[in-house]
Structure formats: C-alpha cells, structure tokens
CHARMM internal coordinates of N, CA and C (Angstrom, degrees):
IC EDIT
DIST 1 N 1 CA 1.4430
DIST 1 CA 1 C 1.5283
ANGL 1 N 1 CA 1 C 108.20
DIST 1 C 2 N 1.4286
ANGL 1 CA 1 C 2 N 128.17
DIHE 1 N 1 CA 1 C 2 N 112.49
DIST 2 N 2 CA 1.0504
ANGL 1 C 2 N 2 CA 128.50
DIHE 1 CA 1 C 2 N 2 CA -166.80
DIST 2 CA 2 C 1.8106
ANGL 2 N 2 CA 2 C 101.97
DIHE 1 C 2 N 2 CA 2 C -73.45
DIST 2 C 3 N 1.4149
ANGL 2 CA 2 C 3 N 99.20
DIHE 2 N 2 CA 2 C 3 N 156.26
DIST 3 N 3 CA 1.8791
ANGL 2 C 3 N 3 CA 112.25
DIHE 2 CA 2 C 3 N 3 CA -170.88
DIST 3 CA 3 C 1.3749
ANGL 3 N 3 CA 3 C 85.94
DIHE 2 C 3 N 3 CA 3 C 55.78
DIST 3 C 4 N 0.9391
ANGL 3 CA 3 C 4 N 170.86
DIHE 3 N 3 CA 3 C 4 N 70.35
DIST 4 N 4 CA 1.8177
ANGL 3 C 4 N 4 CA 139.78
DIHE 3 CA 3 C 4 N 4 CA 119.80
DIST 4 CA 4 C 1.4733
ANGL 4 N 4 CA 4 C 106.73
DIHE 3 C 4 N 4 CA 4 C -77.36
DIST 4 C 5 N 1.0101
ANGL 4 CA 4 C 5 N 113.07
DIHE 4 N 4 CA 4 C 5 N 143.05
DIST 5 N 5 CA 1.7234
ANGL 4 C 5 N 5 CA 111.08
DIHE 4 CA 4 C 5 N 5 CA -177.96
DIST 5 CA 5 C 1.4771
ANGL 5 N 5 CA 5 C 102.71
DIHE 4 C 5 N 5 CA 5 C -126.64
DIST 5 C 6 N 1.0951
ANGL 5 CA 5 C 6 N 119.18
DIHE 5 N 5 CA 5 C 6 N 159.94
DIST 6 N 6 CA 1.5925
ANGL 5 C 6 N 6 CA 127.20
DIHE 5 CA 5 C 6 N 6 CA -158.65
DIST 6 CA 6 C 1.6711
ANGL 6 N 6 CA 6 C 114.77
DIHE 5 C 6 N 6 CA 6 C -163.17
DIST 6 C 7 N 1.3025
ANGL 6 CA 6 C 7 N 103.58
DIHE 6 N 6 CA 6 C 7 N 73.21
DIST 7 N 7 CA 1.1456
ANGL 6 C 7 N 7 CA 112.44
DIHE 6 CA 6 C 7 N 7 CA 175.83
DIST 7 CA 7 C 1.8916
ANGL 7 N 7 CA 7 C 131.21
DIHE 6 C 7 N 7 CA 7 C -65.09
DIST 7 C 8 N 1.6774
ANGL 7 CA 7 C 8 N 114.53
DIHE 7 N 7 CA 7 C 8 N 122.60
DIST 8 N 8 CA 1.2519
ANGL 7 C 8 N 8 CA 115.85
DIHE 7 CA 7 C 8 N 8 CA -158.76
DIST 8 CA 8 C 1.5135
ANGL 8 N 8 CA 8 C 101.82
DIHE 7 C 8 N 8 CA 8 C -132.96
DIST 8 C 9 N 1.6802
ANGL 8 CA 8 C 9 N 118.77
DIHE 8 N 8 CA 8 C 9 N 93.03
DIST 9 N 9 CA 1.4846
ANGL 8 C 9 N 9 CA 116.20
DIHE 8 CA 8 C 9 N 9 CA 179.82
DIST 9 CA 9 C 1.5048
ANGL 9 N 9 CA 9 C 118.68
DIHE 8 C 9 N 9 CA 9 C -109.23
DIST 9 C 10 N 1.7723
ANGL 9 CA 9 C 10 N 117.29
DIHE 9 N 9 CA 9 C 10 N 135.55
DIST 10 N 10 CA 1.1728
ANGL 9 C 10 N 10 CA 120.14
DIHE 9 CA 9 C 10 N 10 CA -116.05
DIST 10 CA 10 C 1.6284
ANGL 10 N 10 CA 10 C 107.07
DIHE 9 C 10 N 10 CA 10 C 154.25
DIST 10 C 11 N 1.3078
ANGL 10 CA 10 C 11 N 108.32
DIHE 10 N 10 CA 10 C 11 N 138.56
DIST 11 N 11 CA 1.4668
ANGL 10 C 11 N 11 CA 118.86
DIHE 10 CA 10 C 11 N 11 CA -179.68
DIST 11 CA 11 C 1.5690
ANGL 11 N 11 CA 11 C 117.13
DIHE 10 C 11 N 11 CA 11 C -94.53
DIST 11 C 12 N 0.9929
ANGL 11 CA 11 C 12 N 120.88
DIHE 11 N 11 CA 11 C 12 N 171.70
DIST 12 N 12 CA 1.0500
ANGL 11 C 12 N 12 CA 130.04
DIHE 11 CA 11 C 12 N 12 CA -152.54
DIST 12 CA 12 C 1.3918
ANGL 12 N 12 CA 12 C 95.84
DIHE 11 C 12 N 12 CA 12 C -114.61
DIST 12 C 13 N 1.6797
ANGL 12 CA 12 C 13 N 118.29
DIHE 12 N 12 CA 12 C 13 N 125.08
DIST 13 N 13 CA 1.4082
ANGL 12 C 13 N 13 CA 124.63
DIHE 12 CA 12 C 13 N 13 CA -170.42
DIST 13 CA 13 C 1.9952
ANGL 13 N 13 CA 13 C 132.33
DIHE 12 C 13 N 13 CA 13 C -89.62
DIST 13 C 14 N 1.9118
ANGL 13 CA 13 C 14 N 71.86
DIHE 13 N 13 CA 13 C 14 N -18.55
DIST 14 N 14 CA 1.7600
ANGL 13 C 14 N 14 CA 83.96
DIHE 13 CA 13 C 14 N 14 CA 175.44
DIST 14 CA 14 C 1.4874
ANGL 14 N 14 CA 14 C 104.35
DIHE 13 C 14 N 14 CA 14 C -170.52
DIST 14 C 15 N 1.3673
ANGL 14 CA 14 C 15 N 131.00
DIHE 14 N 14 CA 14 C 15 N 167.57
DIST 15 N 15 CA 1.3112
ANGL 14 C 15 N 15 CA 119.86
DIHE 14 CA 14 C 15 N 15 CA -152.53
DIST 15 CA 15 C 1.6766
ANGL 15 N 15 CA 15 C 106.76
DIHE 14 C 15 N 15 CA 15 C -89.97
DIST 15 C 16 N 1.0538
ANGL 15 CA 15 C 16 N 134.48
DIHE 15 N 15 CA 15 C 16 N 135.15
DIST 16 N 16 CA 0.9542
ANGL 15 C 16 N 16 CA 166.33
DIHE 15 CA 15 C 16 N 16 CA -149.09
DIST 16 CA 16 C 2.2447
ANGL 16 N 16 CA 16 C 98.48
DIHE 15 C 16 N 16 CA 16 C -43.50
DIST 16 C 17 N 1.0393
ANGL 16 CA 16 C 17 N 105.93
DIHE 16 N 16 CA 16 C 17 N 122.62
DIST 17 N 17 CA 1.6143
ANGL 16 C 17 N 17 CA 105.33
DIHE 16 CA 16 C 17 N 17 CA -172.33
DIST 17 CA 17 C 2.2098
ANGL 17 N 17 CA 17 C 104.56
DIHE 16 C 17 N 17 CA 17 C -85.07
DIST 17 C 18 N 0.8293
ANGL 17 CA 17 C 18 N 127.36
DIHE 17 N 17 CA 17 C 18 N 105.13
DIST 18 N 18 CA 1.3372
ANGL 17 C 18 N 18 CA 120.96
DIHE 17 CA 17 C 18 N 18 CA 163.03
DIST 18 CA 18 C 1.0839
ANGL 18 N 18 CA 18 C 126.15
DIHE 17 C 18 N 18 CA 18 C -98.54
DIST 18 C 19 N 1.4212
ANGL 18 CA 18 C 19 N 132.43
DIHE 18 N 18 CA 18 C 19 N 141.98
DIST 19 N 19 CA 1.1290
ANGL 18 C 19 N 19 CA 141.34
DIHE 18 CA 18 C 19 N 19 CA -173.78
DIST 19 CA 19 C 1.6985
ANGL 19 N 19 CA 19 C 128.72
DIHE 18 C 19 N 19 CA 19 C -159.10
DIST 19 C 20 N 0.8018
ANGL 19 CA 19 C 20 N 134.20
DIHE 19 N 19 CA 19 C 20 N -165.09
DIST 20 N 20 CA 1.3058
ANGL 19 C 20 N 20 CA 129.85
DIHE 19 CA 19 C 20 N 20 CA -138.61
DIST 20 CA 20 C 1.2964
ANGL 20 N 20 CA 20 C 109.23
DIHE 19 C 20 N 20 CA 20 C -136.35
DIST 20 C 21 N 1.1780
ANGL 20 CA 20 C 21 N 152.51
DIHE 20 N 20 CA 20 C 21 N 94.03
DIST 21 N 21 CA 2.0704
ANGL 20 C 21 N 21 CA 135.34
DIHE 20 CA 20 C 21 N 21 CA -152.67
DIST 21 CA 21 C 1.4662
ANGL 21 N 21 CA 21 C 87.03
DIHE 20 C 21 N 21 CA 21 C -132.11
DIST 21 C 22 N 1.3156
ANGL 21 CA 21 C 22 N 121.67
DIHE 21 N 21 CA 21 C 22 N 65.99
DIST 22 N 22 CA 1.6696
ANGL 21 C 22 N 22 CA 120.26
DIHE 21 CA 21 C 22 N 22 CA 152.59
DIST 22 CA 22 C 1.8261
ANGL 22 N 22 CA 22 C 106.44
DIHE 21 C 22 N 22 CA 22 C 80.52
DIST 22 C 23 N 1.5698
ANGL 22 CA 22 C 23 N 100.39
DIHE 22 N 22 CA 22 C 23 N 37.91
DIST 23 N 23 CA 1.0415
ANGL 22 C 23 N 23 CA 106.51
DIHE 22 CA 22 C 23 N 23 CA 172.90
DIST 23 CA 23 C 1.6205
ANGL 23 N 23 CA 23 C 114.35
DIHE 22 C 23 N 23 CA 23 C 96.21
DIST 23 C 24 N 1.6107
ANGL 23 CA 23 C 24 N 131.65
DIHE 23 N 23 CA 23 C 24 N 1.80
DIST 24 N 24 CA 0.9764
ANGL 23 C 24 N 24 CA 134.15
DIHE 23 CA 23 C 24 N 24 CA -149.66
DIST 24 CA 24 C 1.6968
ANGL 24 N 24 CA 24 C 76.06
DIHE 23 C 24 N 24 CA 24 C -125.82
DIST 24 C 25 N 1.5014
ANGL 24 CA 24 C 25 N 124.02
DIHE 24 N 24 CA 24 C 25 N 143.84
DIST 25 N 25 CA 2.0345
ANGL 24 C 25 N 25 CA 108.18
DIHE 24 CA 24 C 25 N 25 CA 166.17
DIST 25 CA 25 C 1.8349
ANGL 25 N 25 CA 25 C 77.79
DIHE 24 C 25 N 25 CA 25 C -105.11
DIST 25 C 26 N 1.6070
ANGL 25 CA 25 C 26 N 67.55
DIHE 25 N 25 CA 25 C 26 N 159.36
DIST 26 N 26 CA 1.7503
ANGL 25 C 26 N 26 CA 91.80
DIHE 25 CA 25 C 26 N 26 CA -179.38
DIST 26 CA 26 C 1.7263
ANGL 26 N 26 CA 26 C 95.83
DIHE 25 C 26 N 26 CA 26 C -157.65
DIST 26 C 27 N 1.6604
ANGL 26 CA 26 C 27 N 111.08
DIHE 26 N 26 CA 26 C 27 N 141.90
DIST 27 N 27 CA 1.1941
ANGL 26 C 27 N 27 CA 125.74
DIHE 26 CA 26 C 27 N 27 CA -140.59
DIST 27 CA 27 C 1.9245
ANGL 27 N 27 CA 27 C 88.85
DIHE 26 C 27 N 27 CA 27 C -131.87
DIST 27 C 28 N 1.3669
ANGL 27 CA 27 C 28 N 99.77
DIHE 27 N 27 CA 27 C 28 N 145.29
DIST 28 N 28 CA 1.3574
ANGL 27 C 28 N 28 CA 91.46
DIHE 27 CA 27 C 28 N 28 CA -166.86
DIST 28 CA 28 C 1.7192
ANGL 28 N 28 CA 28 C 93.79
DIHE 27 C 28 N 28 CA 28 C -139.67
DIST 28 C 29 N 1.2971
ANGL 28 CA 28 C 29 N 128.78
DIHE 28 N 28 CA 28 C 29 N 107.23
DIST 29 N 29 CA 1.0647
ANGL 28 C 29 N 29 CA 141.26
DIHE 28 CA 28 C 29 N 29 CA 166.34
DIST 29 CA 29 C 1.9330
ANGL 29 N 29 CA 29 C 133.91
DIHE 28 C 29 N 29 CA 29 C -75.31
DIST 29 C 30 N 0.8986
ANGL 29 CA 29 C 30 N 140.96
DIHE 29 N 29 CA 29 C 30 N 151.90
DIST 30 N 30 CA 1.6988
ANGL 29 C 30 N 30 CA 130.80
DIHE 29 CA 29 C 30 N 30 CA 147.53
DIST 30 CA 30 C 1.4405
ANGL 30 N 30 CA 30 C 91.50
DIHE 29 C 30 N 30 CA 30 C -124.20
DIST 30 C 31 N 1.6256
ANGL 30 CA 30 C 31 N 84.16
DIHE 30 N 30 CA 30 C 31 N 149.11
DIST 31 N 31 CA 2.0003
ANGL 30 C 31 N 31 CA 91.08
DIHE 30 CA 30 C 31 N 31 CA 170.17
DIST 31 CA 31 C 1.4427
ANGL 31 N 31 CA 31 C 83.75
DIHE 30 C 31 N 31 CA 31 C -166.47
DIST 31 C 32 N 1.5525
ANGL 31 CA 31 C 32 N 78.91
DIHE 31 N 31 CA 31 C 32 N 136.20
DIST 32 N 32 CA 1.6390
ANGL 31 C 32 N 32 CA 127.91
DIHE 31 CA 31 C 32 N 32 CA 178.33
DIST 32 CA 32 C 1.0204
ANGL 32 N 32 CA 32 C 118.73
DIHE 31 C 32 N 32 CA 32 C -71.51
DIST 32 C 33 N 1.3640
ANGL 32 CA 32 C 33 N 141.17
DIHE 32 N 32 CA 32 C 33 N 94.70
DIST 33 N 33 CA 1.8141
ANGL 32 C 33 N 33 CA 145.70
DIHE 32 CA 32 C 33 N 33 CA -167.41
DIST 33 CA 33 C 1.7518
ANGL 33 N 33 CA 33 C 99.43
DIHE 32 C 33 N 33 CA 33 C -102.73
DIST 33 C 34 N 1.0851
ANGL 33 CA 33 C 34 N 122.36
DIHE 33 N 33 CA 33 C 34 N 111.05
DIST 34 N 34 CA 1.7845
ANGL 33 C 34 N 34 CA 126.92
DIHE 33 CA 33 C 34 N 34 CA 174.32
DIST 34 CA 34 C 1.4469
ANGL 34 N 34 CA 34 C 100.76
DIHE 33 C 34 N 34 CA 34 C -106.85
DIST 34 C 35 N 1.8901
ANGL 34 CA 34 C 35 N 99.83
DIHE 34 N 34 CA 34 C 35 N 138.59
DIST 35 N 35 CA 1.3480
ANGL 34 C 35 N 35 CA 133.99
DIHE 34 CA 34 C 35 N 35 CA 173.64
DIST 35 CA 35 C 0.9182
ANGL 35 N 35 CA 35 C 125.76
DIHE 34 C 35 N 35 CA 35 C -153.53
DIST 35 C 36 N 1.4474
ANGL 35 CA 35 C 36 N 105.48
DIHE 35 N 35 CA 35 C 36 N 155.35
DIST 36 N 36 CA 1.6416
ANGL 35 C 36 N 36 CA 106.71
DIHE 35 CA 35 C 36 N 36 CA -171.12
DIST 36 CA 36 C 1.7774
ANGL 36 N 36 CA 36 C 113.02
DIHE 35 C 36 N 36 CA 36 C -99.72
DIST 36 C 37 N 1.0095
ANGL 36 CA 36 C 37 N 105.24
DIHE 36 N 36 CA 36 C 37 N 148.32
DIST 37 N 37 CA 1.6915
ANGL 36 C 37 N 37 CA 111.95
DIHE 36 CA 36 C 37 N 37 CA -163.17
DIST 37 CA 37 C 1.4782
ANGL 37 N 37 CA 37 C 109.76
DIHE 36 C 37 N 37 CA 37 C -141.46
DIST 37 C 38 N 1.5708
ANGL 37 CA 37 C 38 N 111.23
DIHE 37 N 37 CA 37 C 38 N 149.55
DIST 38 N 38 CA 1.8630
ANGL 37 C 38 N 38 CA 101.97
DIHE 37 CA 37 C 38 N 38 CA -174.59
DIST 38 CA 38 C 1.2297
ANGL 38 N 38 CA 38 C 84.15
DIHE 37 C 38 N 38 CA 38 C -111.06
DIST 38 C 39 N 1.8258
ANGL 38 CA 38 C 39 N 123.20
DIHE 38 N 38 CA 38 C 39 N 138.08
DIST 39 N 39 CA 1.2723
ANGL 38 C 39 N 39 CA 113.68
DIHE 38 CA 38 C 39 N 39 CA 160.50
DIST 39 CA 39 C 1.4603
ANGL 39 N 39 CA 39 C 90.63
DIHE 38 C 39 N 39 CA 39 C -153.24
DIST 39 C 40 N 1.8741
ANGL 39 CA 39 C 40 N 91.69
DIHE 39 N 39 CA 39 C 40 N 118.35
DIST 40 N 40 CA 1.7455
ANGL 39 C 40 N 40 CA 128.01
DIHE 39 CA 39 C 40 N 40 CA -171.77
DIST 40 CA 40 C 1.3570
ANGL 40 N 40 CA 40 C 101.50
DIHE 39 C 40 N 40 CA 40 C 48.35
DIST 40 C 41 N 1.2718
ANGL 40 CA 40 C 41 N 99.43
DIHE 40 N 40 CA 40 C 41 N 62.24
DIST 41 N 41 CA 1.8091
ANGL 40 C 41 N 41 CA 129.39
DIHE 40 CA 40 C 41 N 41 CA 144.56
DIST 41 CA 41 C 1.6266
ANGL 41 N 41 CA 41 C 99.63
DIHE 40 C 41 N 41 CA 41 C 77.59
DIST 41 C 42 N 1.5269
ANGL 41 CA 41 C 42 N 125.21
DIHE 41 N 41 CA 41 C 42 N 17.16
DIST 42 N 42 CA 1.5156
ANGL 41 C 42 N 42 CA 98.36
DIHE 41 CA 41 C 42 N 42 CA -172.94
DIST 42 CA 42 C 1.8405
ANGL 42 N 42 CA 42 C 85.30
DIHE 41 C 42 N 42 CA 42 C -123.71
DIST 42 C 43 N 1.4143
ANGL 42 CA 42 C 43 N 130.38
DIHE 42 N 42 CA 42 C 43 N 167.44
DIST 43 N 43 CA 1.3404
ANGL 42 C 43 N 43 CA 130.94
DIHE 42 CA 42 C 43 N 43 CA 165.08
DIST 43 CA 43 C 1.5567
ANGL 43 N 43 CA 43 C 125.29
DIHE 42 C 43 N 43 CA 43 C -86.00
DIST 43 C 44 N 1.0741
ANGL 43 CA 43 C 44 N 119.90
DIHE 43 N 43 CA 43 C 44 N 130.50
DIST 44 N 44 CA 1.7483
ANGL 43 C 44 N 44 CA 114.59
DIHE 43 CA 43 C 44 N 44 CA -171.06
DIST 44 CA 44 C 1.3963
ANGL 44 N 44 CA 44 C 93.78
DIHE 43 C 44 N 44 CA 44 C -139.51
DIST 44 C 45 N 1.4542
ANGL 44 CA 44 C 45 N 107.58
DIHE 44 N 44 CA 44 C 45 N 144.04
DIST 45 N 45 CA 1.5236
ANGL 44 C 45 N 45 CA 139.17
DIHE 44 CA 44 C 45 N 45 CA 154.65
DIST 45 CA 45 C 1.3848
ANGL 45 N 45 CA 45 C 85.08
DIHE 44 C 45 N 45 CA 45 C -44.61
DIST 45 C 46 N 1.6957
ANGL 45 CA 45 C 46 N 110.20
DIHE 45 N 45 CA 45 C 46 N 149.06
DIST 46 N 46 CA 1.5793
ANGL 45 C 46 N 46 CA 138.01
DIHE 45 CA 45 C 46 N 46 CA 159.62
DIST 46 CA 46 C 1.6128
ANGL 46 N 46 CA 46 C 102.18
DIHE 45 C 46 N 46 CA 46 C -159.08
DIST 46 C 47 N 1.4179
ANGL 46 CA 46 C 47 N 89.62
DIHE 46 N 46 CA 46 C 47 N 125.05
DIST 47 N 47 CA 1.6821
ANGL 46 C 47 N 47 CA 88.52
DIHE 46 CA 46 C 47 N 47 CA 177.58
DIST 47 CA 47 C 1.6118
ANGL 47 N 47 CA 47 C 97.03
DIHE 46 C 47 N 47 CA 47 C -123.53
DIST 47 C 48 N 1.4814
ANGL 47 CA 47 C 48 N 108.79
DIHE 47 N 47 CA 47 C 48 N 143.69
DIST 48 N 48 CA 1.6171
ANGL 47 C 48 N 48 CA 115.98
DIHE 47 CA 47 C 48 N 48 CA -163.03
DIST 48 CA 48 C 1.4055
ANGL 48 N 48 CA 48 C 92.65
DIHE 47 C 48 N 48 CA 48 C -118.55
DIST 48 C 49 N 1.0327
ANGL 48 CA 48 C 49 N 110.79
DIHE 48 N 48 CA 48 C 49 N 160.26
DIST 49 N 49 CA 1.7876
ANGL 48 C 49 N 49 CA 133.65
DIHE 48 CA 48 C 49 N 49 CA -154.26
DIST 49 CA 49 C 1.5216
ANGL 49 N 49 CA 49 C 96.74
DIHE 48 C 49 N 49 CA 49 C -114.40
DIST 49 C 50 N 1.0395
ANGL 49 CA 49 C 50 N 136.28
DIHE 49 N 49 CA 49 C 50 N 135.82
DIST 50 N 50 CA 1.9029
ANGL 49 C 50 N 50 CA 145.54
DIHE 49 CA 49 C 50 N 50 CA 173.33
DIST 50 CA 50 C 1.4021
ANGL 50 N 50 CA 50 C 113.32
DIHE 49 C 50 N 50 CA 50 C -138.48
DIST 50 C 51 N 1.1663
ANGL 50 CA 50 C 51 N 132.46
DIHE 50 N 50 CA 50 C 51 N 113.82
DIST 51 N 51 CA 1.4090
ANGL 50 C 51 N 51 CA 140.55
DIHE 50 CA 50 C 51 N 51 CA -176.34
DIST 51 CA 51 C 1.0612
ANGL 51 N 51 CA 51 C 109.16
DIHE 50 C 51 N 51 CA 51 C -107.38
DIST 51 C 52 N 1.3316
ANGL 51 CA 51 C 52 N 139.07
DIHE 51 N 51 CA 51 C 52 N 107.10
DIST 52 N 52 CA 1.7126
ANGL 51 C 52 N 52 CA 143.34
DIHE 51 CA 51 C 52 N 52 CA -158.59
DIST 52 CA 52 C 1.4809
ANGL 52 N 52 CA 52 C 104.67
DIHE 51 C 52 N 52 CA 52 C -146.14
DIST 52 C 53 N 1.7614
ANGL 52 CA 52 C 53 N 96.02
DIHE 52 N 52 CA 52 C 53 N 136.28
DIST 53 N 53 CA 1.6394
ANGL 52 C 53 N 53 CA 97.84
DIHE 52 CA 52 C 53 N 53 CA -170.27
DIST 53 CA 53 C 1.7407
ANGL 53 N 53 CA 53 C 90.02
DIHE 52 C 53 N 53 CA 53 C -125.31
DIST 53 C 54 N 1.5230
ANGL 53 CA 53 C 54 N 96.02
DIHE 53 N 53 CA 53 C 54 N 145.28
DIST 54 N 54 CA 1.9002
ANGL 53 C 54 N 54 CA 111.03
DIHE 53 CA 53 C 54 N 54 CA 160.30
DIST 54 CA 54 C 1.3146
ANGL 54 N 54 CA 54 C 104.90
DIHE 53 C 54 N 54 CA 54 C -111.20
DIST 54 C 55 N 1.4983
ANGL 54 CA 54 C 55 N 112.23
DIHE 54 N 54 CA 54 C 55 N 144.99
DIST 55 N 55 CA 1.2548
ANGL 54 C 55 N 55 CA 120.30
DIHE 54 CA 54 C 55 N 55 CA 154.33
DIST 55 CA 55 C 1.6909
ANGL 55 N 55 CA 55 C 123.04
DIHE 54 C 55 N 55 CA 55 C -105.84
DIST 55 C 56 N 1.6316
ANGL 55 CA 55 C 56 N 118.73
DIHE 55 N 55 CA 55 C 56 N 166.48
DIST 56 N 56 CA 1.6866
ANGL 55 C 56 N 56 CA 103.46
DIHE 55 CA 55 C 56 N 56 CA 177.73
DIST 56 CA 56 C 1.5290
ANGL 56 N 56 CA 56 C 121.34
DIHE 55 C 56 N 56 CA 56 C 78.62
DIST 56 C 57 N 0.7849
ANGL 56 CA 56 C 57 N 91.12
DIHE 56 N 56 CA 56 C 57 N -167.03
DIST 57 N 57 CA 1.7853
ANGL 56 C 57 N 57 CA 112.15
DIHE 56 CA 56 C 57 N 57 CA -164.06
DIST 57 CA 57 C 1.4889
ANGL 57 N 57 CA 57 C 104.77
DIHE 56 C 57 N 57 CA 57 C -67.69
DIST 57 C 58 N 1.5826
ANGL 57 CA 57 C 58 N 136.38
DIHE 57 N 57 CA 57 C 58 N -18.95
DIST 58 N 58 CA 1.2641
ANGL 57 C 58 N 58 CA 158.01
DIHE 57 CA 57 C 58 N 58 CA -154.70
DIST 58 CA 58 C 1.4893
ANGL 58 N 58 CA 58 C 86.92
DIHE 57 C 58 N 58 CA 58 C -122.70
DIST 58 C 59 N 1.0063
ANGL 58 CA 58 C 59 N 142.37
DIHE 58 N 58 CA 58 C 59 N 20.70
DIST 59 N 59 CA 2.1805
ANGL 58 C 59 N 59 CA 145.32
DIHE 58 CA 58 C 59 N 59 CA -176.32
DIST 59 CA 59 C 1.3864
ANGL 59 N 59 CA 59 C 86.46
DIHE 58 C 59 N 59 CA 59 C -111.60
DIST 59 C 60 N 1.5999
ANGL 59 CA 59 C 60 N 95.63
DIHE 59 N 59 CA 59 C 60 N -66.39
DIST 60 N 60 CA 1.3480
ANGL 59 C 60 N 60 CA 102.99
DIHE 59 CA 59 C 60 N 60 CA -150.55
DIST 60 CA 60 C 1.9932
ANGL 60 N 60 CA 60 C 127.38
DIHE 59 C 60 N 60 CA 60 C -80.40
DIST 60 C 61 N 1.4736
ANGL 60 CA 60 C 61 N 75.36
DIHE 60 N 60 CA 60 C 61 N -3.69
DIST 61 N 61 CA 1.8213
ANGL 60 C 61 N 61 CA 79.51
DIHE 60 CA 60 C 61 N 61 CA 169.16
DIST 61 CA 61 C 1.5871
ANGL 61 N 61 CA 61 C 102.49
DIHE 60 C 61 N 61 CA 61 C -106.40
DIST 61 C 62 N 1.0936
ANGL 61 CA 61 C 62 N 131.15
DIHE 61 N 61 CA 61 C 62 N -16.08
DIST 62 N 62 CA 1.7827
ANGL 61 C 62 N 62 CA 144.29
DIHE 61 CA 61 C 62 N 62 CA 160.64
DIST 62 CA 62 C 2.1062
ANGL 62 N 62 CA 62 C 87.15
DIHE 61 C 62 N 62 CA 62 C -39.65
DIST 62 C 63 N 1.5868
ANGL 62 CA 62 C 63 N 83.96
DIHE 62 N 62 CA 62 C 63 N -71.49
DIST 63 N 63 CA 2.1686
ANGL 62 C 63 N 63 CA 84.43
DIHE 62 CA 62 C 63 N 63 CA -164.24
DIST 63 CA 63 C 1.5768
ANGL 63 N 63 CA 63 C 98.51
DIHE 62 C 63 N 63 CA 63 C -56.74
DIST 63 C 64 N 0.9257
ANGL 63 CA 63 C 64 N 132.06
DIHE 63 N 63 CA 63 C 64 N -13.55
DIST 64 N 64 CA 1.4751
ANGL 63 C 64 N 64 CA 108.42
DIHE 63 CA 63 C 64 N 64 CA -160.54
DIST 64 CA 64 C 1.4103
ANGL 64 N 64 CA 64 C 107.42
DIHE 63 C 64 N 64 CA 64 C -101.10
DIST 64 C 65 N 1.1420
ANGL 64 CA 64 C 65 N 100.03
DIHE 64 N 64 CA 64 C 65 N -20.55
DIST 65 N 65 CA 1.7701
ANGL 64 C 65 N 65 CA 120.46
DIHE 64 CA 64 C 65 N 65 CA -174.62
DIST 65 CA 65 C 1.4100
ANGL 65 N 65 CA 65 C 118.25
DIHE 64 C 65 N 65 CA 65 C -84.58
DIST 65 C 66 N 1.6554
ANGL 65 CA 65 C 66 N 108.59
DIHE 65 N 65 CA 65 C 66 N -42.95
DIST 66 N 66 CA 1.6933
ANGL 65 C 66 N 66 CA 113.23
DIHE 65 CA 65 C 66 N 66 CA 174.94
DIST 66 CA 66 C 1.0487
ANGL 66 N 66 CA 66 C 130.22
DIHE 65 C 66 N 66 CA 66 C -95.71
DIST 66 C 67 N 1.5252
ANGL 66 CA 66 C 67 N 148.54
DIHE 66 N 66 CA 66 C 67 N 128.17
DIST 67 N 67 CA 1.2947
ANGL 66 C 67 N 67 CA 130.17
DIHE 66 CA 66 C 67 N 67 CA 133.85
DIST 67 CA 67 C 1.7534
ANGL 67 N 67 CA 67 C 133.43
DIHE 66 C 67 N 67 CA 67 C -80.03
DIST 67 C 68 N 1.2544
ANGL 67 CA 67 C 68 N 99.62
DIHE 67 N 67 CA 67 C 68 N -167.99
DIST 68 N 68 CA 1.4620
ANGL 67 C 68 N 68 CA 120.75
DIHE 67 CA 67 C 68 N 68 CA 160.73
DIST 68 CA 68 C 1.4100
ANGL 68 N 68 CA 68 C 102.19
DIHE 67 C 68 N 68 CA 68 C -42.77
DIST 68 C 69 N 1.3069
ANGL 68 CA 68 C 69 N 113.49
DIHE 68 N 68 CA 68 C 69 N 136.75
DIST 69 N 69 CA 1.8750
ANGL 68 C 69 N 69 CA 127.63
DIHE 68 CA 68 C 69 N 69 CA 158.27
DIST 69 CA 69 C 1.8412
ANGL 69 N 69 CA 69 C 96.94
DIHE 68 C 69 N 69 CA 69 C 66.63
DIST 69 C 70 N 1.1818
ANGL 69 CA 69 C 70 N 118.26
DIHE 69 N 69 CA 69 C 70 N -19.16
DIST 70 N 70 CA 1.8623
ANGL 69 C 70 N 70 CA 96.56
DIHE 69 CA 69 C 70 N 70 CA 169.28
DIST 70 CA 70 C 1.4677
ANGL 70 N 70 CA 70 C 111.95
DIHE 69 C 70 N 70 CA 70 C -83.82
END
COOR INIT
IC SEED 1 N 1 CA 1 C
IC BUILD
C-alpha cells in the first residue's frame, strides 16, 4: 500500500545485515519491541521480534547510522 507508514519502537537485536540485491544495498534489521501482557491474571514482560528490510540510498545510511542495542 503505497504511503502506509508503520511505526516500530524498539532496540535493535544484532548489528545491522547489508547486502547487495543486483546492485541495489538493502539493509536487514530485527528489533525487539517489549510489553507488558496479563496471561491468567498475573502481568509478564513479552518482547516481540520485527524483521524489517530497506532498500537504496535510505539502506545505506540505516547501516551506517545504527547499531546493536540502539
């Protein structure tokens, strides 16, 4: 869906994957989103997993800009 935006805040689980797709870099992230959840009446930490890729000119300032744990 073109313009949809999808905001995901959250640390960064391992350092940033780059790679190469036929001349295009494309940047491959996981980030760790934590929440709190009741399951059978008590509250627990849950941290959810997000695997998100950039392609282009917007990849390659992503790798240069992020690490691990920001």
């Amino acid at each position: 869906m073109p313009g949809a935006t999808v905001v995901i805040v959250g640390n960064l689980g391992q350092e940033p994957e780059v790679k190469d797709a036929g001349g295009t870099p494309v940047v491959s992230l996981s980030i760790a989103a934590n929440r709190r959840a009741k399951f059978d009446g008590e509250w627990q930490d849950v941290t959810d997993w997000y695997r998100v890729s950039w392609f282009g000119t917007r990849a390659e300032g992503m790798a240069r800009h992020l690490a691990k744990g920001s």
